[in-house]
NUSESE-70233 format. One line per 8 residues: number of its first residue (from 1); for each residue x, y, z of C-alpha. Coordinates in nm, 4 decimals. Each point is the difference from the previous one (the first is absolute). Example, Ala and Ser with C-alpha at 12.3 -4.5 7.8 and 13.67 -1.06 7.14 Angstrom:
<nodes>
1 = 1.2300/-0.4500/0.7800 | 0.1370/0.3440/-0.0660
</nodes>
This chain:
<nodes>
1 = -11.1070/-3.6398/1.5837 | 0.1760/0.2957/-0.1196 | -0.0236/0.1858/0.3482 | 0.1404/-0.3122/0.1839 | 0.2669/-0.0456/-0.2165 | 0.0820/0.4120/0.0541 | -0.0340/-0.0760/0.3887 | 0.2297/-0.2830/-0.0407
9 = 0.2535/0.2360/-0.1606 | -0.0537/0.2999/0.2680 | 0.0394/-0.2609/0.2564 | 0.3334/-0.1861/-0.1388 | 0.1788/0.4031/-0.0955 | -0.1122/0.0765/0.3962 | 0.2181/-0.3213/0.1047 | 0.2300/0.0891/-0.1503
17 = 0.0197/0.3512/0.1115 | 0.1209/-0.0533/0.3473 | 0.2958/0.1026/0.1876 | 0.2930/-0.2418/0.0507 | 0.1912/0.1252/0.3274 | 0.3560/-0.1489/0.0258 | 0.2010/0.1346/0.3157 | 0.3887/0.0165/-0.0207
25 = 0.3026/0.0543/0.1813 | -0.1779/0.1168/0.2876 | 0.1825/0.1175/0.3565 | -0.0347/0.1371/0.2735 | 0.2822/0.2836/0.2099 | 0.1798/-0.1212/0.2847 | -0.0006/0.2905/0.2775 | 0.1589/0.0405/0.3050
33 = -0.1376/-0.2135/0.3046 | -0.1063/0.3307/0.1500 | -0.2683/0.0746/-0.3442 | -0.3587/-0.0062/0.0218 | -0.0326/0.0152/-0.3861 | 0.1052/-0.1860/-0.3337 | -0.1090/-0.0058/-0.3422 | -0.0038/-0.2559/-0.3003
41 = 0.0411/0.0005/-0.3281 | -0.0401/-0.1872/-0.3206 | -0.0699/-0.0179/-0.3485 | -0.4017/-0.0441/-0.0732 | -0.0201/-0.1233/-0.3642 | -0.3285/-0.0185/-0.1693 | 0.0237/-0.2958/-0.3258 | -0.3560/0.0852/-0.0876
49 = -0.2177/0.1748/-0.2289 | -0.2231/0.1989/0.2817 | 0.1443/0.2642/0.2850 | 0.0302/-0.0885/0.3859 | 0.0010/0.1525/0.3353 | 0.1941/-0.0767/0.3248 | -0.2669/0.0887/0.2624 | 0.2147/-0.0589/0.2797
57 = 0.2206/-0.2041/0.2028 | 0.0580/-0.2027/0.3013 | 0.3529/-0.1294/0.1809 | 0.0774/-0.2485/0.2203 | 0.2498/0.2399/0.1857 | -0.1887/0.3313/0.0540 | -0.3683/0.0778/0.1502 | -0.0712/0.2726/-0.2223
65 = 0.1267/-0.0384/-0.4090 | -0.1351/0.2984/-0.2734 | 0.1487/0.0402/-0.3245 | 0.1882/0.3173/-0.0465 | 0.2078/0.2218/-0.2878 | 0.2949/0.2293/0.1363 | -0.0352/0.3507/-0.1559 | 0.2177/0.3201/-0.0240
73 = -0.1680/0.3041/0.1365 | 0.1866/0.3595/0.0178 | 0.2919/-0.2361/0.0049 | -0.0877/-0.2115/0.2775 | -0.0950/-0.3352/-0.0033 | -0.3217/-0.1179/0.1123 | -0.2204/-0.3669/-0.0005 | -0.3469/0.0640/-0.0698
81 = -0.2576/-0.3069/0.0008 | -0.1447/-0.1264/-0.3234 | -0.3220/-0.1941/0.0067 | 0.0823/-0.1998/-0.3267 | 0.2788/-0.0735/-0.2781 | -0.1613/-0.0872/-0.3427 | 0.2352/-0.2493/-0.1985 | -0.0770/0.0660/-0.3518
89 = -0.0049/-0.3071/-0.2143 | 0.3134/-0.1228/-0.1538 | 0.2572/0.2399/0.2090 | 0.1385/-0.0404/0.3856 | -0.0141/0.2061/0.2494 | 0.2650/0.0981/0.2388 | 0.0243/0.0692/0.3525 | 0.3552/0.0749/0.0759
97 = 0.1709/0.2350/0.2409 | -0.0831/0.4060/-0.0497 | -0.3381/-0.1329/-0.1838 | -0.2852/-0.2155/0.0882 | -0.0180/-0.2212/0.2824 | -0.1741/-0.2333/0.2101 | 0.0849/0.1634/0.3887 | -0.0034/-0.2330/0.2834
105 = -0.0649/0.1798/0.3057 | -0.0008/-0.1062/0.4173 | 0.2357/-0.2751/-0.0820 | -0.1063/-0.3383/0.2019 | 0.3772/-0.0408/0.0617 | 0.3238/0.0810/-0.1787 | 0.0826/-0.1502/-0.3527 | 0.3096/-0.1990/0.0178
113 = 0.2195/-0.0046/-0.3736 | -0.0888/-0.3161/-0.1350 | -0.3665/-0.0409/0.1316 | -0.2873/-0.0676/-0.2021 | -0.3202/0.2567/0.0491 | -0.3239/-0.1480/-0.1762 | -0.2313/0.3066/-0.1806 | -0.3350/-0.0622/-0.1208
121 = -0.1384/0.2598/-0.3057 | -0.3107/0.0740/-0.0545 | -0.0643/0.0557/-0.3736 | -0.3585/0.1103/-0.1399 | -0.0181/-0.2527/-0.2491 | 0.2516/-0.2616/0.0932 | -0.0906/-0.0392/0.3556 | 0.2740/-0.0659/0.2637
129 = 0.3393/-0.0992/-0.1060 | 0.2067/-0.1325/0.2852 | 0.3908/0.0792/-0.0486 | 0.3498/-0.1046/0.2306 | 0.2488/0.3337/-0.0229 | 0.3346/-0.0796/0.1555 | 0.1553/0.2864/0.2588 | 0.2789/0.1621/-0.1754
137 = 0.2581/0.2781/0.1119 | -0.0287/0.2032/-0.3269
</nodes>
């Protein structure tokens, strides 16, 4: 009895140590007509107890989509492709301009200000989280 009751109890604290993932504000850069790329961006909170990992991501606008950060080397400049972002529990995570990213490259046509592009994220742990971000001129 005593060992059920304990696997009752590491079951129930392992429920309720799972990631939460809550996406805000997200958005995506209006280019010029003439640009093969874009990026989005967005808050990734996490309301749970236990850490999570975008995998990756897909768009409804571009053939290829990677998540990227933007770093400063010898004062340039430079994307370099990430494989995953962890989102720790109880803080958000921020990809913004100058940071990290999710890159939308070969554009299927050009974003129009206004225009809706649908992303899907893949987290580890909270599977695929399917998200509208609005084309702004920011």
């Amino acid at each position: 009895m005593k060992k059920l009751i304990l696997g009752l109890a590491v079951l129930s604290s392992m429920a309720l140590a799972k990631p939460e993932i809550v996406i805000k504000k997200p958005w995506v850069r209006l280019m010029p007509p003439t640009s093969h790329v874009s990026a989005a961006y967005m808050e990734i909170e996490n309301k749970g107890n236990s850490p999570d990992t975008l995998i990756s991501a897909k768009s409804s606008v571009s053939y290829i989509t990677q998540l990227h950060e933007t770093i400063n080397k010898n004062g340039m400049s430079k994307m370099i492709r990430v494989r995953g972002l962890v989102i720790k529990p109880h803080q958000t995570f921020v990809l913004k301009p100058g940071g990290y990213h999710i890159m939308l490259i070969k554009l299927k046509h050009p974003l129009k200000a206004g225009g809706k592009v649908t992303l899907w994220l893949r987290f580890k742990h909270s599977g695929v989280k399917k998200i509208e971000a609005p084309v702004e001129n920011k």
